[in-house]
N, C-alpha and C positions, 0 to 999 in steps of 0.2 A: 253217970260217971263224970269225975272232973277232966282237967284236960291231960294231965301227966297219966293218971289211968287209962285214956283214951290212947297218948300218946304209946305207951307201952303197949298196950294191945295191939295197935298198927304196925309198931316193931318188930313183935314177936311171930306177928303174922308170915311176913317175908322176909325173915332175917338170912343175911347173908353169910352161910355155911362156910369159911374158907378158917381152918383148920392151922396155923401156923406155929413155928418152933419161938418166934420170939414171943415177947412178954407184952407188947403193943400189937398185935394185927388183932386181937381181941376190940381195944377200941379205938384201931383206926377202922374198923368194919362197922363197930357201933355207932361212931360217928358218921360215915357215910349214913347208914340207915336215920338218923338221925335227921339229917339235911334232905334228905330224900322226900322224909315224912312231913317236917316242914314246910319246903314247898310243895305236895300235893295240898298241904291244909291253904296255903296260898291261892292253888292252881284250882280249887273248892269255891275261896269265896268269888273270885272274880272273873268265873267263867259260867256260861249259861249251861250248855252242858261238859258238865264235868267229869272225867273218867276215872275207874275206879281204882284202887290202888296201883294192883296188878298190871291193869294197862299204861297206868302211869310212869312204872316202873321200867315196863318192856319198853316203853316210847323214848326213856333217857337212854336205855341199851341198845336202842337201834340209833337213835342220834349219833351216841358217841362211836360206836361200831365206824359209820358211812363216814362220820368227820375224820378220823383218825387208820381209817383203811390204808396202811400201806404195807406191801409185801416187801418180807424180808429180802435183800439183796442174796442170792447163792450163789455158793465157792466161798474162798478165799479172799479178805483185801488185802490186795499189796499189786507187785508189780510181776513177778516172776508165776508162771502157770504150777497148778500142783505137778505136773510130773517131773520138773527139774527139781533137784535135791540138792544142795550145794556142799554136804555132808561127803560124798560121794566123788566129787568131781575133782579131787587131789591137786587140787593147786592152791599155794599159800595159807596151808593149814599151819601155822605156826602157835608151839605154849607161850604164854605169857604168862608170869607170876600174876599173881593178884595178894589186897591183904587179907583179907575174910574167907572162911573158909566154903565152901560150897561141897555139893554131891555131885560124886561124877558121874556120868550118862551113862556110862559103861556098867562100870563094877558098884556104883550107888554109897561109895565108901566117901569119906571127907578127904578134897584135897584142895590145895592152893594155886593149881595151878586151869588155865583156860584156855580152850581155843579162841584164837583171834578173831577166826571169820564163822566159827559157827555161834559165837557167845555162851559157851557152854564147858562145867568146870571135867577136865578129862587129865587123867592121870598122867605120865608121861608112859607108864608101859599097858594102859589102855587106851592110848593113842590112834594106832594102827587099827586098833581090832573095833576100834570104835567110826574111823575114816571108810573102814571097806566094806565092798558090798558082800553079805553073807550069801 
């Protein structure tokens, strides 16, 4: 076999299965596989023992794994804890026109008009019913 036959074979072997709605993860995966296959052919001629694809492949996935190990922060970022709601807390909720229209939190209808301090578009007569706690 030449080396493009060769190369294809080795591709096809451990290709990586990841399934996506765009029209590139097709060959941004092929490419990966691509680069991968190259350097084992690399990692082939200038090492005495060389390993085989498969463990080739786990050994970049453990690399990157250890290198790039870091856990997600959990909660919220910002300043205020999840149980205060500022929605709730009836003080200087004031509308403000705006010029574009938005949906409002309440009734999900189009209006112009917003609260101040929640940034959110709210009718003037679901206002209230949108401030209190049910």
């Amino acid at each position: 076999m030449g080396g493009v036959d060769r190369m294809d074979q080795n591709v096809s072997q451990y290709r990586i299965s990841i399934r996506g709605k765009k029209w590139y993860s097709c060959i941004v995966s092929y490419s990966i596989d691509l680069a991968v296959q190259n350097a084992w052919q690399l990692h082939k001629l200038h090492t005495e023992k060389p390993m085989d694809l498969l463990a080739f492949r786990r050994h970049i996935a453990t690399y990157y794994l250890q290198k790039f190990n870091k856990a997600p922060n959990p909660g919220r970022k910002g300043g205020k804890p999840s149980s205060y709601i500022p929605r709730y807390d009836g003080v200087m909720h004031y509308l403000v026109p705006q010029e574009k229209q938005t949906r409002c939190a309440e009734c999900h209808q189009k209006t112009t008009s917003r609260c101040n301090k929640c940034d959110v578009g709210v009718h003037l007569k679901c206002n209230i019913e949108y401030h209190t706690l049910k």
